[in-house]
N, C-alpha and C positions, 0 to 999 in steps of 0.2 A: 847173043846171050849176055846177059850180066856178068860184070866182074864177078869172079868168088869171093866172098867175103864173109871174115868168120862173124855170123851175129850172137850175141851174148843174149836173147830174145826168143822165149817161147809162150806158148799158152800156159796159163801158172794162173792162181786165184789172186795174186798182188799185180796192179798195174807196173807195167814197165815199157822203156821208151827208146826207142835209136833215133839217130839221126845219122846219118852217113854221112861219111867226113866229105866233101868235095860237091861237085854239082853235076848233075847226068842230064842228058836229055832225054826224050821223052820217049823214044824205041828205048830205050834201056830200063826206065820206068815201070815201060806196059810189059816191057818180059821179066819183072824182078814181081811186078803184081798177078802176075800166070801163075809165077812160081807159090806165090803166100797165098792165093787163093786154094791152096793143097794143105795148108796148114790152121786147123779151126783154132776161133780167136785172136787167127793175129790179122791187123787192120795195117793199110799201106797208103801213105798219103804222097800227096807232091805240089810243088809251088816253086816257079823257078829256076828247077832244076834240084831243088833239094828234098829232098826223099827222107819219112818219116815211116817207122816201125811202131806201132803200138801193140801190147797185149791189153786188154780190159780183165778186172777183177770183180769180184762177187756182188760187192757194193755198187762197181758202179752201174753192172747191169741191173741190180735192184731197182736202182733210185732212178735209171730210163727209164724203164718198166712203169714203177706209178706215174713216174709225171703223163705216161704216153693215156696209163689207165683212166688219172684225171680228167685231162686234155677231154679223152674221149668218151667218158661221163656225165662233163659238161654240155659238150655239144649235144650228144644224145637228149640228155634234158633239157637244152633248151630249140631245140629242132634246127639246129646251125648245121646246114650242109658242110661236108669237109671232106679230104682224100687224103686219107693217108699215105705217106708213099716211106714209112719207115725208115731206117739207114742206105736206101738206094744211092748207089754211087754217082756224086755229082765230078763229071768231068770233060774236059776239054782241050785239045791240044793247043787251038788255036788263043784258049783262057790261058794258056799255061798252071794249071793247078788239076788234082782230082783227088777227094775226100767223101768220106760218108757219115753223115750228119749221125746223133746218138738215132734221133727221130726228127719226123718229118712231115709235113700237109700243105696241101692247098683249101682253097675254101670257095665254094660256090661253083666253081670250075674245073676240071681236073689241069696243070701246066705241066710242062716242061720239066721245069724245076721248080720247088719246096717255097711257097710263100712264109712259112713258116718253119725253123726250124731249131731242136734244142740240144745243147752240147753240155755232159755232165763231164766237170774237171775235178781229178783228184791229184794225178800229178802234174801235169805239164799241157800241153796246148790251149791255153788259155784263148786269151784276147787277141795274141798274135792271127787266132783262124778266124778272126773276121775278116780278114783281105782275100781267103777264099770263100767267103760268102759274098763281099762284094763283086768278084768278078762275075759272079751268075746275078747278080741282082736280085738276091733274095730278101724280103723288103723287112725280116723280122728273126734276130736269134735271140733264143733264151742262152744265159749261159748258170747252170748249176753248180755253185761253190760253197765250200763251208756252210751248208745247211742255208745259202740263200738264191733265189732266184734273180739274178741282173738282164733286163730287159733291152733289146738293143734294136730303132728304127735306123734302115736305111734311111736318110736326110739330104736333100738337094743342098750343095755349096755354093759360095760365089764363085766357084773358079769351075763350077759344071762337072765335078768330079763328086759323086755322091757318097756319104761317109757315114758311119754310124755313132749314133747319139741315144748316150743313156736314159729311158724313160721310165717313168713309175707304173705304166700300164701296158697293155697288150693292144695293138692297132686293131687285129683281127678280132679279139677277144674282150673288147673294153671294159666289161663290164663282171668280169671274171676276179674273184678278190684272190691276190696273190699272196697275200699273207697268210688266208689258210689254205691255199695249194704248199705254200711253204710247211706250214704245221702238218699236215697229212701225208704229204712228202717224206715225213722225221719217223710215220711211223713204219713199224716193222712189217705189218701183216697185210696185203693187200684188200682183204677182205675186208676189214677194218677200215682202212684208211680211203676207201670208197665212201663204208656208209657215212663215217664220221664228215665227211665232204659232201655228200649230198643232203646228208639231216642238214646240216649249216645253211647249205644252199636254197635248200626248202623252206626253211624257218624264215630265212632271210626277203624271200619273193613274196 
């Protein structure tokens, strides 16, 4: 069983974040994630040995929510096979890491794991979680901040360790215009911010 540990972290409409002081292994981990998977809202991550507590607030499951609505509006209209595979928990002992994407797809095929996958930041996990997206080899994160979207291809190195690199487009997606997913993204209503994205998108074909 995991240490007791008093956590200052519950489900609450504002994001908030632990990190546990120290490094655990990975039976410690998998029995501290039994345990939060008994508490709705709160997310549990790992990488190394260190152990992340997240809750998600109102906004940020808003702003998953359309991008995921977009995403899958798109493809619909333009007859782009995909598989969603949600916030499914990507993990592995042998990876050392396990996390759950905001949202998540393949495309064409259903895999393993999330060819594509998007991460909305308001407090903290930023950039640093692309090293658990590298170990599964996930070839594509978005990452959602201050009202913009940053696109990130895994990239072949010279040194054979593959890393990711800021792009202006989407691999899967090319032809998808990211500045009004961005604008539609900002608005409030879902309803809206479909049509306002497919009028665009139709006007524009």
């Amino acid at each position: 069983m995991p240490t007791q540990v008093s956590l200052p972290i519950q489900p609450s409409s504002v994001e908030q974040t632990l990190t546990l002081p120290g490094r655990y292994p990975w039976s410690h981990f998998k029995s501290l994630q039994s345990w939060s998977s008994q508490t709705p809202g709160l997310k549990i991550t790992y990488l190394d040995g260190v152990i992340e507590l997240m809750t998600t607030g109102k906004s940020h499951e808003r702003v998953k929510k359309l991008i995921a609505i977009l995403i899958e509006a798109y493809c619909f209209e333009l007859g782009i096979r995909f598989f969603p595979s949600g916030n499914a928990t990507c993990e592995a002992e042998e990876k050392g890491a396990s996390f759950d994407p905001d949202e998540s797809y393949c495309f064409e095929a259903d895999k393993t794991y999330p060819e594509l996958a998007v991460e909305v930041v308001f407090t903290s996990g930023g950039l640093e979680k692309l090293e658990k997206y590298r170990r599964f080899d996930v070839a594509e994160v978005w990452f959602w901040q201050s009202d913009r979207l940053a696109i990130y291809h895994l990239t072949p190195t010279t040194d054979g360790n593959p890393d990711y690199q800021l792009a202006d487009r989407s691999c899967w997606l090319p032809d998808l215009d990211i500045a009004l997913l961005e604008r539609c993204t900002q608005l409030e209503e879902a309803v809206e911010a479909r049509t306002q994205f497919l009028t665009a998108l139709r006007s524009n074909s």
